[in-house]
N, C-alpha and C positions, 0 to 999 in steps of 0.2 A: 707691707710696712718694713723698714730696713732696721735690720739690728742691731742695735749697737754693739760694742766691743764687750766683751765677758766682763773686766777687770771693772766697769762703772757700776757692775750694781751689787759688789761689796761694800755696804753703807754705813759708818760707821755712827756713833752717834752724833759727831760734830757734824760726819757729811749728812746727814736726813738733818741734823737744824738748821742750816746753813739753805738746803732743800727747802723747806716749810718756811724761813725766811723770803727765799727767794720769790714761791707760791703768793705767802701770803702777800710781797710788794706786788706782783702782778695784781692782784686781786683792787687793787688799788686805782687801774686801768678799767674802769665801769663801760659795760656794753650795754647796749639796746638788746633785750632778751627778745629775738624772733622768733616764729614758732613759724615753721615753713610744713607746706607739703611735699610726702617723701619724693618730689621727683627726681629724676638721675641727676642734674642740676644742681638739686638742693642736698643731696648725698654726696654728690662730690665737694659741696660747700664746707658740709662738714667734716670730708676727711681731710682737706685741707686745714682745719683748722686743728682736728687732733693731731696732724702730722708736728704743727706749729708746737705742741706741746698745752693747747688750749681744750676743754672739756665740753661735751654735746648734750643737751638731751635724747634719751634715744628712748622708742617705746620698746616692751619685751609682751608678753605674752600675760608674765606677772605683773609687775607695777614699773614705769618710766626709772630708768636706769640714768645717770650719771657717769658717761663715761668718759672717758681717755687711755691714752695708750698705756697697754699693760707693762710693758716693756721700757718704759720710760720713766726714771723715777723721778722726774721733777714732775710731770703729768699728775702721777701719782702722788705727791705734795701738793699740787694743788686740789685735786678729788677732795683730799682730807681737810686742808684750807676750807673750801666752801662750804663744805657740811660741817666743820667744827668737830670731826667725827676722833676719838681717840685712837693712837697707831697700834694702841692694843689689839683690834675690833679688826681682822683681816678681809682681803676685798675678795668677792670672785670675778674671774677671768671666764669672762663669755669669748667663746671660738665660733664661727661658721662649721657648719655642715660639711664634713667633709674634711677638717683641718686635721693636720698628724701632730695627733697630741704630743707622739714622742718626742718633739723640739721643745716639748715644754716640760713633761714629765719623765720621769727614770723607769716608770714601772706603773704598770695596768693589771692588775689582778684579776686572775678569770671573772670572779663573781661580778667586776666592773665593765667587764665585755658584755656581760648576759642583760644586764641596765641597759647600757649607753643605746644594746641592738633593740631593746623593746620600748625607751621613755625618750631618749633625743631625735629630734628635739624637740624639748618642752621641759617644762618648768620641774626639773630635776639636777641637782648638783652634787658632785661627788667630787672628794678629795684626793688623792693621787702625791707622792714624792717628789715635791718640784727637780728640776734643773739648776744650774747655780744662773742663767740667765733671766729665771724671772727673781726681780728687785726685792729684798726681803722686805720692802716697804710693802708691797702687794700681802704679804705672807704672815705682817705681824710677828719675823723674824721666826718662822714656824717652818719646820720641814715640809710641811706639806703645803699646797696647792688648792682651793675649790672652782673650780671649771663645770662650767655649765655650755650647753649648744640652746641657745633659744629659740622658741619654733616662731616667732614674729616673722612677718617677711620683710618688714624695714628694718629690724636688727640684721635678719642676715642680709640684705642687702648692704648693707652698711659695712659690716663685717668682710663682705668678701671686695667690695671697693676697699677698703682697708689692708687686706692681703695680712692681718696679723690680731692677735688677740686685744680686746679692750676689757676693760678692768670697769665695772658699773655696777655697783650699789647704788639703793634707789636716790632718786633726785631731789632729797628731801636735808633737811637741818638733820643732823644729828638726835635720835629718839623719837623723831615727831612721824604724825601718820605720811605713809607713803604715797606719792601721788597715781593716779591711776589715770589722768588723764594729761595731755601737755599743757592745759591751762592749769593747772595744779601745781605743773613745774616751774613755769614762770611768775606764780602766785609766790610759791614758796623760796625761789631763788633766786627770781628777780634779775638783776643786771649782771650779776656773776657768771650765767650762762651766757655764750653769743647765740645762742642757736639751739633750738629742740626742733625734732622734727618729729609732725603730727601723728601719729601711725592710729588717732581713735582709741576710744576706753578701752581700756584693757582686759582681756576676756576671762582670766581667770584671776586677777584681783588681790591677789595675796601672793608673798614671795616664794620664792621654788622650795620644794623639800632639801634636806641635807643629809647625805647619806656620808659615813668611810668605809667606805667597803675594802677589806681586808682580809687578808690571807686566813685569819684568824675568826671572820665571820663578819659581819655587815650589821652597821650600826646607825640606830638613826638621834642625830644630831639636833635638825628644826624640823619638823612637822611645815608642812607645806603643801605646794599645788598639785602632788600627786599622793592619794590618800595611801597611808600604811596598810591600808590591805588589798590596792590595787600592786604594789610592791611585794609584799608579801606571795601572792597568784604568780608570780614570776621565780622568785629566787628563795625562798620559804621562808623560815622565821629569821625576824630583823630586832635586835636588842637596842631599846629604848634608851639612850641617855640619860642620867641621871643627875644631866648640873657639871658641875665644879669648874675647870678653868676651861677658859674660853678656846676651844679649838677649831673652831668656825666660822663665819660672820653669824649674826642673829642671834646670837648666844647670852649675851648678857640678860640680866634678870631683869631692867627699867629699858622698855623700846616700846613704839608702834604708837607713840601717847599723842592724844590732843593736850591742846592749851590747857582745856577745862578738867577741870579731876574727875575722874572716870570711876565708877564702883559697879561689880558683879551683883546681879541679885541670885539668890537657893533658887527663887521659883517665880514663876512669871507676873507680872506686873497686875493685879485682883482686874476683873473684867469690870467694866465700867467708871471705874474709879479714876478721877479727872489727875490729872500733874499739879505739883504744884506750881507757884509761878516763876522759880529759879533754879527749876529741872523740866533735864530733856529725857527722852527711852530712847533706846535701843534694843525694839522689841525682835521677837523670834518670828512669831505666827501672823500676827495682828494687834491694832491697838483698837480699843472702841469708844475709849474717850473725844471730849468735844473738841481740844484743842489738838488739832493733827499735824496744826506746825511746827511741835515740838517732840513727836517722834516720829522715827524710820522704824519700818518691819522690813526683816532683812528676808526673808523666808517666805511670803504668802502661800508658796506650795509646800513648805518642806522639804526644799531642795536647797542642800548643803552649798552645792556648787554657783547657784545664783546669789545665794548670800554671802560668799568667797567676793565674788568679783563684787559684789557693792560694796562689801562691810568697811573698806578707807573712806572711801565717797560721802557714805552716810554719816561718817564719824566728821569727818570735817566738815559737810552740813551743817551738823551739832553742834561743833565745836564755833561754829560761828555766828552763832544765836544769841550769845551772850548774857547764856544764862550758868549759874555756878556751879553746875554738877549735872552727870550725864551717866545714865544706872543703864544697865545693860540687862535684857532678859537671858536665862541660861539655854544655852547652845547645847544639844547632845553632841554627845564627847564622841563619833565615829564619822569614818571616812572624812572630808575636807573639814568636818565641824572641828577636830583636832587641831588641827590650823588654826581656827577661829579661835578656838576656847586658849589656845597659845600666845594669839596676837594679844586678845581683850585683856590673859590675866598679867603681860608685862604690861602694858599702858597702864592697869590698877595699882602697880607698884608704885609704895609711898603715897597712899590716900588714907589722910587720918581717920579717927575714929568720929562717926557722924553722927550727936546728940539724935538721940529721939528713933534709933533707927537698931539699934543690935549691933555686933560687934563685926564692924570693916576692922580686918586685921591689917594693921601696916605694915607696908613690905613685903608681903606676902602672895597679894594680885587675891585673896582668897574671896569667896562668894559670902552674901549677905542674905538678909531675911530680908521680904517685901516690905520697904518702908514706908512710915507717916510722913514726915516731914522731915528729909535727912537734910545736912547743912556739911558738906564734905570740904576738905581745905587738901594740896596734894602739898607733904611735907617738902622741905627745900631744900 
């Protein structure tokens, strides 16, 4: 992919509205969203079209990505465009196998060598001191960079027909559950895509960890598809984040949400005990009640990792039943459940307090008592 000139991706504020003008009249331009199979064909289709400055669906290993060229900041005006996503909320830069990151970043700190030789590729991102060539639109006007190598093989397919970095946050609106499948992406985004190409469900379901690994010690950022204590076995203690301004993608405290207002329960949903008729579960182990169209068990073995890769799927099952609230059973808090219990308590964010049920705290994503009859509203 050919670079452009240094001097275009100093963006000032008038030049990114002028950008995001530009995006959004394209967007105006409605396509037939395809979903092709990855053949070499259908890959060159679509690098032609990111070359155009126009956005793919691409599958990743985590959940269907949303890309375009990294390097292009009207590309990157429209990513934001379709997803309605704020320029606060910075994107990552997925590379091919093999790419020299030094054209993109200033500086690789050892503990980031020790990562990148044991977790790329796969569903691991790490932050790094951009160049002044990647567009501070990509960056959220943030020194730093988060670069991921995807271990999909239609991503890097894609990627190395491309010959340059794409910039893909999932395929989804702004806050809402990620897709995990390309009919999910065309579900959700409809004519704004020309193109997703199919690469099958996604096998580990949830988006990549975030790590900043720094000279100063290694930090993690979003909990994700590789568990903190397979990280840990690598490069030894990792300090937990604690919140405050956003230095990441995934950061923000309201993300991952269905339609429907979402609430944690303390403890599992009583065995036998039927739903009511304007809720759905989201159980852990199993459900044993009669009506079973109204919940997913994420876990039948107690495996973390199979409940990873369903837990969007399931959620938007739910979310499509159209029924008024959808309670979640509690998730042990280790390995990829951290993940989980990460995704479920931002989606709970902003679900009010629910008569008859104990205290849903709002704003807070926090966990509830098993309830009678709750009646949840998600604040607006």
């Amino acid at each position: 992919m050919r670079l452009p000139p240094p001097l275009q991706f100093h963006c000032s504020r008038d030049r990114i509205s002028k950008l995001c003008a530009f995006a959004s009249a394209r967007l105006c331009v409605k396509f037939h969203n395809v979903i092709a199979q990855p053949t070499p064909e259908n890959i060159r289709r679509a690098v032609a079209l990111l070359r155009d400055g126009q956005c793919v669906g691409m599958p990743t290993e985590t959940v269907y990505g949303l890309a375009g060229d990294a390097l292009n900041p009207a590309a990157l005006a429209r990513i934001f465009a379709i997803k309605n996503r704020p320029f606060f909320d910075p994107l990552i830069v997925h590379v091919a196998e093999g790419f020299a990151l030094e054209h993109i970043v200033k500086k690789i700190p050892p503990p980031a060598w020790t990562l990148m030789a044991s977790f790329w590729p796969g569903p691991l991102t790490l932050l790094f001191p951009k160049r002044e060539m990647v567009p501070d639109l990509a960056t959220a006007g943030l020194p730093t960079v988060a670069v991921r190598c995807p271990a999909h093989p239609v991503a890097q397919a894609l990627l190395r027909e491309c010959g340059g970095p794409l910039a893909a946050p999932s395929a989804n609106k702004f806050g809402r559950l990620s897709p995990t499948s390309a009919a999910a992406v065309a579900a959700e985004l409809g004519a704004e895509v020309p193109l997703t190409l199919d690469g099958g469900p996604c096998r580990v379901g949830i988006e990549s960890t975030i790590l900043a690994a720094r000279d100063d010690g290694i930090f993690l950022l979003r909990a994700g598809g590789v568990a903190l204590e397979e990280l840990e076995k690598i490069v030894g203690k990792i300090e937990v984040s604690g919140g405050g301004a956003v230095t990441a993608p995934g950061m923000l405290k309201s993300h991952y949400a269905p339609r429907t207002p979402l609430a944690r329960l303390s403890a599992p949903w009583p065995a036998g005990a039927e739903l009511p008729p304007d809720t759905a579960l989201l159980a852990w182990r199993g459900f044993a009640g009669a009506d079973r169209r109204r919940a997913r068990v994420l876990a039948p073995e107690g495996k973390a990792a199979a409940a990873a890769a369903r837990l969007f799927q399931d959620l938007r099952e739910l979310d499509a039943l159209g029924v008024k609230q959808i309670l979640c059973e509690p998730v042990p808090a280790r390995g990829l459940g951290r993940a989980i219990n990460d995704r479920l308590a931002r989606a709970a964010v902003g679900v009010a307090d629910c008569p008859g049920v104990g205290a849903f705290i709002a704003g807070g994503g926090e966990s509830v008592k098993a309830p009678s009859r709750p009646h949840c509203q998600r604040r607006g």
